[in-house]
N, C-alpha and C positions, 0 to 999 in steps of 0.2 A: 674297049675304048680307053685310050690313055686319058688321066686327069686334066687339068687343064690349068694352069698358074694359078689363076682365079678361085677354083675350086678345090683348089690345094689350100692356096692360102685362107677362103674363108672357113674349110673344114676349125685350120687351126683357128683358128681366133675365135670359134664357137668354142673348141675345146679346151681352150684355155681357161674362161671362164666358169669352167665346170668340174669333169672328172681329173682333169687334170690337176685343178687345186686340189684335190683330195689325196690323190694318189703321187702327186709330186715332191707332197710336204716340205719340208725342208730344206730338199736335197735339190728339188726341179728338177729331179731327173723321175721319168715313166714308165718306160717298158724292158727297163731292163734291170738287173742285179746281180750279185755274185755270193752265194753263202761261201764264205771260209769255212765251214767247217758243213761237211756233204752230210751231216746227220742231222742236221736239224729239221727237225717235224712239228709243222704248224698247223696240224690235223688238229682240230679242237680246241686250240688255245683260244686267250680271250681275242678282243678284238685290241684292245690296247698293244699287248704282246706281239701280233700279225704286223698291226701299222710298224713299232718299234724295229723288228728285225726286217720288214718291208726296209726301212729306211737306212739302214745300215746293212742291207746288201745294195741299196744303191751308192751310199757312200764308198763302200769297197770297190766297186766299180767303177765309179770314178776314179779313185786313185791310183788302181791297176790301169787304166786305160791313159793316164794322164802319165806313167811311168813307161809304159811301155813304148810312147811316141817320143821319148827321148828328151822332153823339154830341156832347154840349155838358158843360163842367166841369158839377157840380152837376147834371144831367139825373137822374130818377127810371128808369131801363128796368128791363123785366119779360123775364129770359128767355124764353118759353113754350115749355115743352119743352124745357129745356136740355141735357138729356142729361147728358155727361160733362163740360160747363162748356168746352167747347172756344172757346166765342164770349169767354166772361166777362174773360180776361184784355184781350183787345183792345177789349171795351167800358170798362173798367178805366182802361185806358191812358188814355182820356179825361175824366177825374175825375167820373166817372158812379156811380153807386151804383146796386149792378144785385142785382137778385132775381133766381134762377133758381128755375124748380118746374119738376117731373117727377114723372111717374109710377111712376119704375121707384128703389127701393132702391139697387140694384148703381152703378148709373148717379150716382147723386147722392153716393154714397162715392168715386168717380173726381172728381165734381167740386169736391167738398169735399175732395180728396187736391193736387186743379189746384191749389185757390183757397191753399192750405197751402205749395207749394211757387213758390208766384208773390208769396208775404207779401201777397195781397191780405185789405185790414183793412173795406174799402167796399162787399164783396160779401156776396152770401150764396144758402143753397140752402136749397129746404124741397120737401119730398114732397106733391103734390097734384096734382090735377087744373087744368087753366087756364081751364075753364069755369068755376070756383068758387074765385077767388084772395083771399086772407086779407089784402087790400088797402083802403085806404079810397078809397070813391068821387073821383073826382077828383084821386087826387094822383101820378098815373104821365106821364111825360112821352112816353115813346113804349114798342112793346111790340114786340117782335122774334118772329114766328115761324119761326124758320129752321129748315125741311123739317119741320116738325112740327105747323101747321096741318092740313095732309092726311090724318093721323091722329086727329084729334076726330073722334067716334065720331057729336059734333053740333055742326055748322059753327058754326051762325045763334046757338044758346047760347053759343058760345067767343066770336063775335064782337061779339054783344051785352053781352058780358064784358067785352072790351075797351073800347067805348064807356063804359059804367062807368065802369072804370078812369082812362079818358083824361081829361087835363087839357081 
């Protein structure tokens, strides 16, 4: 059975206020990370130590992911899906003027809380679906779905959305 908007969206907004503050710390970023250096072993360490290098393979990950899409000064990008805005500062960084949208309330108050404590003045977040973004045709320079493609409830509409969008 495929999910359902609904049930997409209120999964997150349950998990917003929970595992997710735990495990997003700083970064608001979740399920993913990147060690730079492939020896490190967090068998046993404390728990301070585990959160610590948690958070700084997510931070490397962001910035590997924010380099590799090529951000350009002036670039138009569309978060989709941005969740708690985890991407937005390091797409920032690059004098990009970035939209984020998401489905989830909880989520977009974290990222609007990110975007407040980072004085980013070039970003911004709006509540909605990415199948249906409140965009004018043609004027996006590139569109980021980080881990959040997988979730459209309809692939071919989100990506036909995007063409759209695209410059």
């Amino acid at each position: 059975m495929i999910a359902q908007a609904e049930e997409i969206r209120d999964y997150y907004q349950t998990t917003a206020l929970s595992a997710y503050d735990r495990w997003g710390g700083l970064t608001g970023a979740y399920h993913f990370g990147y060690f730079r250096n492939p020896k490190i072993n967090l068998l046993g360490k404390q728990p301070e130590e585990v959160y610590k290098q948690h958070m700084r393979s997510h931070e490397n990950m962001l910035k590997l992911a924010s380099r590799f899409i090529g951000v350009k000064k002036g670039d138009f990008i569309i978060d989709a899906g941005c969740g708690s805005g985890s991407m937005i500062p390091y797409l920032f960084e690059s004098g990009a003027q970035v939209l984020g949208i998401n489905i989830t309330p909880a989520h977009l108050q974290k990222a609007r809380q990110r975007m407040q404590e980072h004085g980013l003045t070039n970003a911004n977040v709006v509540l909605g679906d990415f199948s249906e973004v409140p965009v004018r045709s043609g004027s996006v320079n590139k569109i980021l779905f980080f881990e959040s493609l997988t979730h459209a409830t309809n692939q071919e509409k989100v990506l036909k959305e995007a063409i759209r969008l695209l410059k």
